[in-house]
N, C-alpha and C positions, 0 to 999 in steps of 0.2 A: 153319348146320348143319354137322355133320363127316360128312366120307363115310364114317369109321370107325364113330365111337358113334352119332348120333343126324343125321343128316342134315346136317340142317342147326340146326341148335338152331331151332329155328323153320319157317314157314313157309306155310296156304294162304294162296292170293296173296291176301291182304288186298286188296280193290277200293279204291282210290282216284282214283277217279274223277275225274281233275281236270281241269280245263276244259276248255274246247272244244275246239278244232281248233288251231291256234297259229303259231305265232308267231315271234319275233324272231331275229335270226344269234346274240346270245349263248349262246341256248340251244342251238346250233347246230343247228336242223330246221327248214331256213327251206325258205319255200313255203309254210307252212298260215296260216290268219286265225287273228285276233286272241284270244288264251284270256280266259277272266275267271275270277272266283273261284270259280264256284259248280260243283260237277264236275256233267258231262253224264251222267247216268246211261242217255240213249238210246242213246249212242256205239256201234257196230257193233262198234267195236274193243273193247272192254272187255267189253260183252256176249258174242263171241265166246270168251272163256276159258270153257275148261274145269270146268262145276262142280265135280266132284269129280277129282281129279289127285295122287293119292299120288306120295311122292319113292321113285327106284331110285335106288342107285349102282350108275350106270352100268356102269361100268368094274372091278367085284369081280368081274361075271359068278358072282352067288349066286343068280341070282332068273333062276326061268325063264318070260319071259311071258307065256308062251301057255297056259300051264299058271296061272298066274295070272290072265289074263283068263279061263282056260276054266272054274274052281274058283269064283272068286270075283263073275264077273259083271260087273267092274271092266275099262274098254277104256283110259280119257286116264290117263295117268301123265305126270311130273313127272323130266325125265334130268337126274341131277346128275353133276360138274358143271364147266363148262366153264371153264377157266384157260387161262394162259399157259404155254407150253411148258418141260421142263426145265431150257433155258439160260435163262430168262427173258426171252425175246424178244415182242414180241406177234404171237404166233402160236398162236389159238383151238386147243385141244388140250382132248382130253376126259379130264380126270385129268391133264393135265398131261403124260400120257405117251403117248396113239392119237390120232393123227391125224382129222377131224371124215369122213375117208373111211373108217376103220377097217372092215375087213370083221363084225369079231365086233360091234364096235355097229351098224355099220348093217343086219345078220344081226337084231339084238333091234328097232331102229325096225320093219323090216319084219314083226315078229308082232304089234306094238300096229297096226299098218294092218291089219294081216290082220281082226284083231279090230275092224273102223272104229273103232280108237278114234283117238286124237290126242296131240301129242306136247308138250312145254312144255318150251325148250329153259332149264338153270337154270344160269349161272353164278354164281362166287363161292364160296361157301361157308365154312367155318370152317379151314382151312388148303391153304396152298396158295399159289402167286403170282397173283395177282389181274389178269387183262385191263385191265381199270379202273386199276390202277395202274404199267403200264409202255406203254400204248396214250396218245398223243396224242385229241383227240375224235374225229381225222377218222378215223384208225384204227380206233377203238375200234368204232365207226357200224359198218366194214366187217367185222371182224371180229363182232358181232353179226348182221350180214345174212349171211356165210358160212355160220354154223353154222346159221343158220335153213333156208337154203335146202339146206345137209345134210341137215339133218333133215325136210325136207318137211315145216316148219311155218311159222308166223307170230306164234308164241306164245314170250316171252319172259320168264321170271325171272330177275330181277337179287337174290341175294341177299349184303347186306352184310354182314358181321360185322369187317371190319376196317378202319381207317382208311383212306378215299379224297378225293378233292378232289370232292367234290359239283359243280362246274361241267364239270369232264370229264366225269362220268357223264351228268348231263342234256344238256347240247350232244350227244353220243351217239347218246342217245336218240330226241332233238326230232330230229337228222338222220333216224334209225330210222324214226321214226313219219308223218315227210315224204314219205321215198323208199317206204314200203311200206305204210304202216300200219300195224304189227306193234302186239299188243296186249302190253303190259309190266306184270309184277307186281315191286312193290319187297319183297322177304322181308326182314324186319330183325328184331333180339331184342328184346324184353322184360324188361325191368328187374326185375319184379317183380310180386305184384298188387295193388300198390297205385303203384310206380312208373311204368308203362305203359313211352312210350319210351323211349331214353335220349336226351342234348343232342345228341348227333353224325346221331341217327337221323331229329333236328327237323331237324336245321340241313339235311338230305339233302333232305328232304321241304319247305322250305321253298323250294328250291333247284329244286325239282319244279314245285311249284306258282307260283314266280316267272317260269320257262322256259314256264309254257303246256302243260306236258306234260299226256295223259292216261295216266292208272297207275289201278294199283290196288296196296294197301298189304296184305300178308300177312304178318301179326305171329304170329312165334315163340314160340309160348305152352310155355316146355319152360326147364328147366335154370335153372330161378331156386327162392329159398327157399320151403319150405310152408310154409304157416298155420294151414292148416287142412284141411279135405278138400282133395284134389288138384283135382279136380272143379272144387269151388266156387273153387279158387285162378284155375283156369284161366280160367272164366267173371268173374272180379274183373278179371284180368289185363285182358282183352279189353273191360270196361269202359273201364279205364283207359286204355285205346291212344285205344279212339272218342272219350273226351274228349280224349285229344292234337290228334285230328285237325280235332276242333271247335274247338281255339285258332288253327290254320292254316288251314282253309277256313271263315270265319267266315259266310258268308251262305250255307251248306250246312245245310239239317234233318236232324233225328235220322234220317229215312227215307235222308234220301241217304247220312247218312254210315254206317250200317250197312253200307249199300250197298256203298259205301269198303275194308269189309275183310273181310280173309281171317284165316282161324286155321289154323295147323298147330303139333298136340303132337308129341313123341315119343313117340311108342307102347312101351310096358313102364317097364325102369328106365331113367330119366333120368340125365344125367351127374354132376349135384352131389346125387343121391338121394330124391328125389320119383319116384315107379311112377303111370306112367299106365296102370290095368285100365280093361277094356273097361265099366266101369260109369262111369269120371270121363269116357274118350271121349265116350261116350252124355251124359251133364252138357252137356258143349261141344256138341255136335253139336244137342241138344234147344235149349238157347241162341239155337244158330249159327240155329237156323231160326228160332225163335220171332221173332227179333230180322231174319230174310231178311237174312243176311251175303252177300257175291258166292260166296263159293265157302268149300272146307275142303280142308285138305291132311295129308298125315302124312310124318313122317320115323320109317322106312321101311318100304318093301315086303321089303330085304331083312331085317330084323327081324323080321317075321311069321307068326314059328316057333314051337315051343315047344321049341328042340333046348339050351336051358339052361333051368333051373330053380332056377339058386343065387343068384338076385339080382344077378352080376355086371354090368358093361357090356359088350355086346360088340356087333359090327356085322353080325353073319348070323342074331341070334337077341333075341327080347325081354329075356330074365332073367324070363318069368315060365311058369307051366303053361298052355299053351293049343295052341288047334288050328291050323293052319296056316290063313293068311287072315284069321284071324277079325277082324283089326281092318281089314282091306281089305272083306270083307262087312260089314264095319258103317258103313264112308265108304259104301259104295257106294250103302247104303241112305236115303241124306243127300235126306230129298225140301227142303228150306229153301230 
C-alpha cells in the first residue's frame, strides 16, 4: 500500500495460519517445536489479531483518533508504516523520517489506548526503504521487537510490495515469534481477480510455511483491473488468493483456509481507476463473513472524507461524495 494514495494497495491481515509452534535455526526462531503443514487455527497468537483494524498513515498526522474512535465506534487500527531510516540504515523509523519514540506518534498510540483499542504495528508498504531489505535477520527480529514494544503491542504487519529475500524475512520472524510470540500478518497484492497472488508473493509464503511460521495472509484487494462490478471483482479476487493458498498449505480445509485470510480494499478511488463505494465494501465485507475470513482491513482511515469529490487520487480524502467515517462505520460493523 502507499502511504500517499491508497495505503498500502492491499491489506486485512489475511490469516494464514500456518503451523504450529516451530521450529528450525534456518528459519531463524529457534526454541519452538516442530510446524507441520496444516495451520493451527487455535493458536493464541493468530487469534489474538485484531478483527477489524483500518490502516492510518501514521506519520501525515490527517486523522484525528479519537475523534475517530469516538464518531465511528472503531478502537484497533492498523499504524503504517515502519521503514528504514532516511540514510538507509537499519534503524525502525516511522515514515522513514520519526523516530519509533516520536512524541506526536506516540501522542496518537495513546488515544487508540484511550479508546481500549489495540495497535498493529505495519511495516513495508509501497515506497520507501524497506527494514527487510537493508536488516541482516538477526537485526531485522530486533528491530521488529523495538517497534513493537513502542508501540505497546504484539501485533505485527509485514506488508510486501517490493522485492525482498524471503529467507530474511521468515528467519525474522520465526526469531519474532520465539522470543515473544508476537502475532504476524503478511499484507501482499493481488494480481488480479482472476490472478490471485503474484510468483514472488508464493515463493514469500512458501518460505513462511517451510520456516514453521505462524501468519496470517492479508491480500490486497485494490489497484488491479475491473471486470466487472468492483464488488464482485473484489470477492473473485479473494477467491482466487484462497485457492493460492490451497496449493501451499495442501492438507488445510476450505474452513481453515478461509480462516488463512485477510482482505483490505482501498476505499474510494483506486490508483489504476476502479472506485471502491460503500456498496462494493459491503459485497466484500458480506463475503468476508459469509465465508468467516480472520479479519478485514481498509487503506485508509485517512481517506475517509468526502473533502474531494472529482474522482481524483489523493491521500486525506476518498475522491468520492460522502460523510466522514462512513467506510470506518461500515468495517466496524464487520460482525464475520
Amino acid at each position: 500500500m502507499r502511504p500517499i494514495h491508497r495505503r498500502f494497495a492491499g491489506t486485512a491481515s489475511v490469516v494464514l495460519l500456518l503451523a504450529a509452534t516451530a521450529c528450525s535455526g534456518s528459519s531463524g526462531d529457534s526454541g519452538t517445536t516442530a510446524a507441520t503443514s496444516t495451520p493451527q487455527t487455535t493458536s493464541s497468537a493468530s487469534q489474538s489479531m485484531p478483527r477489524v483494524a483500518p490502516y492510518i498513515d501514521i506519520v501525515s498526522g490527517t486523522v484525528d483518533i479519537a475523534e475517530a474512535a469516538e464518531k465511528s465506534g472503531q478502537a484497533d487500527y492498523t499504524l503504517a508504516f515502519l521503514l528504514a531510516d532516511s540514510s538507509g540504515e537499519c534503524t525502525p523509523t516511522w515514515g522513514g523520517t520519526k523516530s519509533l519514540e516520536d512524541d506526536t506518534v506516540q501522542s496518537e498510540i495513546e488515544k487508540i489506548k484511550a479508546a481500549n483499542g489495540d495497535v498493529i504495528v505495519s511495516t513495508g508498504g509501497a515506497t520507501g526503504t524497506y527494514l527487510e531489505n537493508v536488516c541482516t535477520a538477526e537485526k531485522l527480529a530486533e528491530a521488529y521487537s523495538s517497534a513493537l514494544d513502542a508501540a505497546g503491542s504484539n501485533y505485527l504487519d509485514v506488508d510486501i510490495e517490493q522485492t525482498v529475500t524471503p529467507g530474511t524475512v521468515t528467519a525474522a520472524l520465526k526469531t519474532l515469534q520465539t522470543d515473544r510470540g508476537a502475532a504476524v500478518s503478511l499484507t501482499v497484492p493481488v494480481g488480479g481477480s482472476v490472478l490471485g497472488l503474484t510468483d514472488t508473493t508464493i515463493a514469500l509464503l512458501q518460505s513462511a510455511k517451510d520456516a514453521g511460521l505462524e501468519i496470517t495472509v492479508n491480500a490486497m484487494t485494490m489497484n488491479f483491473s475491473q471486470e466487472s462490478s468492483w464488488g464482485d471483482d473484489m470477492v473473485s479476487a479473494t477467491r482466487a488468493v484462497q485457492a493460492d493458498l490451497a496449493d501451499i498449505w495442501t492438507d488445510a480445509d476450505d474452513e481453515e483456509l478461509w480462516a488463512m485470510l485477510g482482505v483490505t480494499p482501498m476505499i474510494g478511488v483506486n490508483d489504476t481507476g476502479p472506485v471502491t463505494r460503500a456498496s462494493d465494501a459491503q459485497t466484500l465485507l458480506d463475503f468476508a463473513g459469509d465465508k468467516n475470513l480472520g479479519y478485514v482491513r481498509f487503506w485508509s482511515v485517512n481517506r475517509d472524507n468526502g473533502g474531494c469529490t472529482d474522482g481524483t487520487v489523493q491521500s486525506t480524502c476518498s475522491g468520492l461524495t460522502q460523510s466522514d467515517y462512513e467506510f470506518t462505520k461500515l468495517f466496524t460493523n464487520f460482525d464475520g
